[in-house]
C-alpha positions in Angstrom: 23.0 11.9 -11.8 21.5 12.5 -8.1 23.5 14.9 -6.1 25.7 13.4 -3.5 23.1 13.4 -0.3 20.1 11.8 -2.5 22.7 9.2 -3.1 24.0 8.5 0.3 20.2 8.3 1.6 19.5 5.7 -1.2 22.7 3.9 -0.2 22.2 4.3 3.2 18.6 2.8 3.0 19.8 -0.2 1.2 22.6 -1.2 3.4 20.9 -0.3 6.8 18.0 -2.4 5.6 20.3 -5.3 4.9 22.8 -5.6 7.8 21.5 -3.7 10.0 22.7 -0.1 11.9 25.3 -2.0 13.8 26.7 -3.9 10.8 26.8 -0.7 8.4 30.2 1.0 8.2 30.1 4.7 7.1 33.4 3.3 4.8 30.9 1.5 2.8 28.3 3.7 2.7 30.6 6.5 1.0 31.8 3.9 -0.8 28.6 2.6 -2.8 27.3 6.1 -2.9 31.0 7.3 -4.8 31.3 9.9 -2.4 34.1 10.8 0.3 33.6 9.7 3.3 33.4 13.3 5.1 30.6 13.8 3.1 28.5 11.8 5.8 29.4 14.1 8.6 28.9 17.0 6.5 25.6 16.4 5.3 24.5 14.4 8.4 26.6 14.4 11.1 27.7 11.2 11.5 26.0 7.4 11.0 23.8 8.0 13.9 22.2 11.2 12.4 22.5 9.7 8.8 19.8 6.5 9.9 17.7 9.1 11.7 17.5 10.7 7.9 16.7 8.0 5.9 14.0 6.9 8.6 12.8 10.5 8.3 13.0 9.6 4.4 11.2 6.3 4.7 8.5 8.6 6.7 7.9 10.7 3.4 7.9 7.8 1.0 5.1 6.5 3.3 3.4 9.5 3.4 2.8 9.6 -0.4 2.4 5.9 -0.6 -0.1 5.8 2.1 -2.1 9.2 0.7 -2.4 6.9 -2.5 -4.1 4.2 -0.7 -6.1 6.0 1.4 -7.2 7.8 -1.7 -8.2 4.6 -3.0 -10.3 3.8 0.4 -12.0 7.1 0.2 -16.4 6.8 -1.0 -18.2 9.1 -1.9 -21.2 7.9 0.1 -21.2 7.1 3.9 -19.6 4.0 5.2 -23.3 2.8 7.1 -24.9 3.6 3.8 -22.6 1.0 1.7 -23.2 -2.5 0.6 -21.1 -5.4 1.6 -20.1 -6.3 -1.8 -19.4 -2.6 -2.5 -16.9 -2.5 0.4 -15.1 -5.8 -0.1 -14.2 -3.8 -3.5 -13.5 -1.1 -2.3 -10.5 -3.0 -0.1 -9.5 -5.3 -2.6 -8.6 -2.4 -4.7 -6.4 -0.9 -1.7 -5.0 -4.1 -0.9 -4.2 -4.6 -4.4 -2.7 -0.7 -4.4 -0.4 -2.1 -1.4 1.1 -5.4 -3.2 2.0 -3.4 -6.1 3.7 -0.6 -3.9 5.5 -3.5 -1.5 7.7 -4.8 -4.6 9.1 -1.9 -5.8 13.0 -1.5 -4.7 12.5 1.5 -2.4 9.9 0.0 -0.7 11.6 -3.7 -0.2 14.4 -1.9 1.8 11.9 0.0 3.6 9.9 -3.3 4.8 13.0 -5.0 5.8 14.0 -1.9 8.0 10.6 -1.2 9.6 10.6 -4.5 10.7 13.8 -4.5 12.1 12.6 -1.2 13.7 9.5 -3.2 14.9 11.3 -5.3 17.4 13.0 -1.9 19.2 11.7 0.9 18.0 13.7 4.1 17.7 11.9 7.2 18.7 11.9 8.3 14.8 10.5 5.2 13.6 7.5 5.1 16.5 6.6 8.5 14.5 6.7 6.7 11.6 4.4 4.1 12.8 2.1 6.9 14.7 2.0 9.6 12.2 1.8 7.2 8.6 0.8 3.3 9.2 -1.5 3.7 12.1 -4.0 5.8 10.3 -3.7 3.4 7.5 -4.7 0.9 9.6 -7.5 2.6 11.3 -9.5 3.3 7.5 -8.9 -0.7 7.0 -10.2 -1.3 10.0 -13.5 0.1 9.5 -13.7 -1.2 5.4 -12.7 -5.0 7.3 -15.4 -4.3 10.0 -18.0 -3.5 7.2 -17.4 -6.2 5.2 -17.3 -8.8 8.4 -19.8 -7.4 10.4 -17.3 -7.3 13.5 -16.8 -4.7 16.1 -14.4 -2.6 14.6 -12.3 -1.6 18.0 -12.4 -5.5 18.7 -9.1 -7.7 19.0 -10.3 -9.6 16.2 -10.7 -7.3 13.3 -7.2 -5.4 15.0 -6.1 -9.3 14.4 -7.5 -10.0 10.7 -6.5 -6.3 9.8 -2.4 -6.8 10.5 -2.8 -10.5 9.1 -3.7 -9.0 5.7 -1.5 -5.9 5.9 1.2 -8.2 7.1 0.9 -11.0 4.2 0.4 -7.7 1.9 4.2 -6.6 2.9 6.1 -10.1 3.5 7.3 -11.1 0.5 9.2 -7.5 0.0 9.9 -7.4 3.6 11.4 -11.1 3.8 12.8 -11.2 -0.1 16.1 -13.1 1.1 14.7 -15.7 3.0 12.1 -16.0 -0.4 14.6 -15.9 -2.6 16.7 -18.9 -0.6 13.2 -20.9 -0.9 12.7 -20.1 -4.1 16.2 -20.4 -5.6 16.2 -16.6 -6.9 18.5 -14.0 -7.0 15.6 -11.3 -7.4 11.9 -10.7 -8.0 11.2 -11.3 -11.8 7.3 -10.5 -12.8 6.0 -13.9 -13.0 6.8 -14.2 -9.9 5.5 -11.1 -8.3 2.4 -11.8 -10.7 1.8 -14.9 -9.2 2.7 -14.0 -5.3 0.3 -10.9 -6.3 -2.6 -13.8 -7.4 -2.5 -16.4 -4.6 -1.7 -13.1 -1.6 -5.1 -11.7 -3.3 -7.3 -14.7 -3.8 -6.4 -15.5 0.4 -7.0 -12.2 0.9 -10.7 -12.8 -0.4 -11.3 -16.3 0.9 -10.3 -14.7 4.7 -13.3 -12.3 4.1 -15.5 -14.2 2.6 -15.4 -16.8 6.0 -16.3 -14.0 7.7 -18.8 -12.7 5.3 -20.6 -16.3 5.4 -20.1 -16.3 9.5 -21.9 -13.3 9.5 -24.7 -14.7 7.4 
């Protein structure tokens, strides 16, 4: 069984995620996580400090998630010296790495807090966005700019680059509004297999337009 401050940071992440800093009681965090209550201020300090810790905990879940992608991004020959075709699989296989990472639990509850993050950012979560998703989105930047042909500091590929990152992250990040749509109570793997197959196949026809405007 986790110890009693792995558990309130998995608690804590789940029910921040879902309702919100504001709409989080510490009652029900000790609660779900079987602990007493106190136990919040003595591990953390209070509710405050407890959010700053789990966005410092969503920080190192990125941080291996995104070293696994950007391991996947990383050729053994120079980016000039690459083939089109060679770099379109290159991404795919990254982008496919980021679907598969977007559905697991952890990572659902993660999406649906950095985007409520997104719209006023906490000074922990714009180190979050600095330090481990901007550097993410600077190495797809240059794959999407090689495989387009497009300036890679240019609005557009900034544009097409958050599009696909974005599509990549929405069905985690937006699961109750999908599951309302879809008439689920959670992600089964049909379902994820098949959001998986039609996020990919747009995912290619997006840069094969630009491949053939290129042309």
């Amino acid at each position: 069984m986790k110890d009693s401050k792995t558990r309130l940071l998995d608690v804590a992440l789940k029910l921040f995620a879902t309702n919100g800093l504001k709409g989080t009681s510490t009652r029900e965090i000790a609660q779900k996580a079987k602990v007493n209550i106190s136990a919040i201020t003595y591990y953390f300090g209070g509710k405050e400090a407890l959010y700053s810790a789990v966005l410092e905990h969503i920080r190192d879940i990125l941080k291996k998630d995104a070293a696994d992608i950007i391991r996947v991004l990383s050729y053994n020959k120079k980016l000039d010296d690459m083939s089109i075709k060679e770099a379109r699989e290159i991404f795919l296989k990254a982008y496919s790495t980021i679907l598969d990472t977007s559905f697991t639990p952890q990572n659902v509850y993660l999406s649906m807090i950095l985007a409520k993050e997104s719209v006023n950012p906490s000074a922990m979560a714009i180190k979050v966005f600095t330090e481990k998703m901007f550097p993410l989105s600077l190495e797809t930047m240059k794959l999407i700019s090689k495989i387009t042909g497009l300036p890679k500091n240019s609005k557009k590929i900034v544009i097409i680059t958050e599009t696909l990152l974005n599509q990549a992250v929405l069905f985690g990040r937006d699961k109750a509004r999908i599951f309302m749509i879809l008439g689920l109570k959670k992600y089964d793997k049909k379902t994820i297999s098949l959001i998986k197959e039609i996020v990919l196949n747009q995912t290619e026809l997006i840069l094969d337009y630009y491949i053939k405007e290129k042309r």
